[in-house]
C-alpha positions as CSV (number, residue, x, y, z in Angstrom):
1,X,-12.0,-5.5,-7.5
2,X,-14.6,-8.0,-6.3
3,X,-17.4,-7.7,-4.3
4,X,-18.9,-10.4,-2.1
5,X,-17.7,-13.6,-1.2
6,X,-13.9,-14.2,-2.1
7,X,-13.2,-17.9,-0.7
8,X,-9.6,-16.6,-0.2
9,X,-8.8,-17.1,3.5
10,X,-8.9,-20.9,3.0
11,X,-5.6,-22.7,3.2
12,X,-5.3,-24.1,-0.5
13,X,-6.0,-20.8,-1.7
14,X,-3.6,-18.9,0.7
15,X,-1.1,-21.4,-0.5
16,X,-1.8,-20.7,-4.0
17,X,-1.3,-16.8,-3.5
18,X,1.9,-17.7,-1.5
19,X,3.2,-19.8,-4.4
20,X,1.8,-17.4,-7.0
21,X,3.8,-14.3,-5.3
22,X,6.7,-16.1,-5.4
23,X,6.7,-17.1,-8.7
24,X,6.0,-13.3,-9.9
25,X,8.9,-12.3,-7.6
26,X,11.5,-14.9,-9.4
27,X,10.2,-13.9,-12.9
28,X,10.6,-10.0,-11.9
29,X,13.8,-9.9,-9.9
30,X,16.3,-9.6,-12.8
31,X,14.6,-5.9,-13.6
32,X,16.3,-3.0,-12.3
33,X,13.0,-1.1,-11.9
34,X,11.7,-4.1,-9.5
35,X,12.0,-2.7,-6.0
36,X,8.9,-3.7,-4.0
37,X,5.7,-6.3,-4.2
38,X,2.4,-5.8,-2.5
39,X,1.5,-8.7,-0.6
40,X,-2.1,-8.8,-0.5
41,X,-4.0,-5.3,-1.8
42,X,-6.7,-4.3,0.7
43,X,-7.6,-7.4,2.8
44,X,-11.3,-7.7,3.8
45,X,-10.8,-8.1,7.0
46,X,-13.3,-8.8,10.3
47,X,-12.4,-4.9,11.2
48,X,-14.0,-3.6,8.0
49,X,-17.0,-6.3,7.8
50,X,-15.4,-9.0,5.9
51,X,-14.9,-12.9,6.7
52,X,-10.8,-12.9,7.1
53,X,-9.1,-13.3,10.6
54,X,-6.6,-11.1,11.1
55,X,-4.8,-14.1,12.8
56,X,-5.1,-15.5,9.5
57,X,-3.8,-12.6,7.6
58,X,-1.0,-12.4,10.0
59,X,-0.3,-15.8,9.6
60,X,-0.3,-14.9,5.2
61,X,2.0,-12.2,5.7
62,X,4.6,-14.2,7.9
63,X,4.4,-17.4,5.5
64,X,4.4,-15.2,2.7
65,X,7.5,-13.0,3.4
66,X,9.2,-16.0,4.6
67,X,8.6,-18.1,1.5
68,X,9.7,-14.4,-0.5
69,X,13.0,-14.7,1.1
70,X,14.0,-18.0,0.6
71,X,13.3,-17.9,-3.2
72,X,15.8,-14.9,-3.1
């Protein structure tokens, strides 16, 4: 984990975390054992004291699944 500042709710690096979860997703979809892939692990959100809008996790999650089920 990290503590502090992350710098992740910006777009380029939502993007980037979009684009790498994809990528993972293409490289592990031939293994049988592949079932499931966490989008983002425990979001520091404005309910818990942290700088990320849950509009704008909401908005990660929908770009995100979307992007997951066009690569397949």
């Amino acid at each position: 984990g990290r503590t502090g500042p992350i710098q992740w709710n910006t777009p380029a690096n939502i993007q980037r975390t979009v684009d790498d979860l994809v990528m993972i997703a293409t490289k592990l979809s031939d293994l049988p054992a592949f079932k499931a892939l966490e989008l983002l692990n425990e979001p520091w959100t404005t309910f818990v004291g942290g700088s990320i809008q849950v509009s704008t996790l909401m908005q990660f999650y929908q770009t995100a699944y979307s992007a997951l089920r066009r690569s397949g």
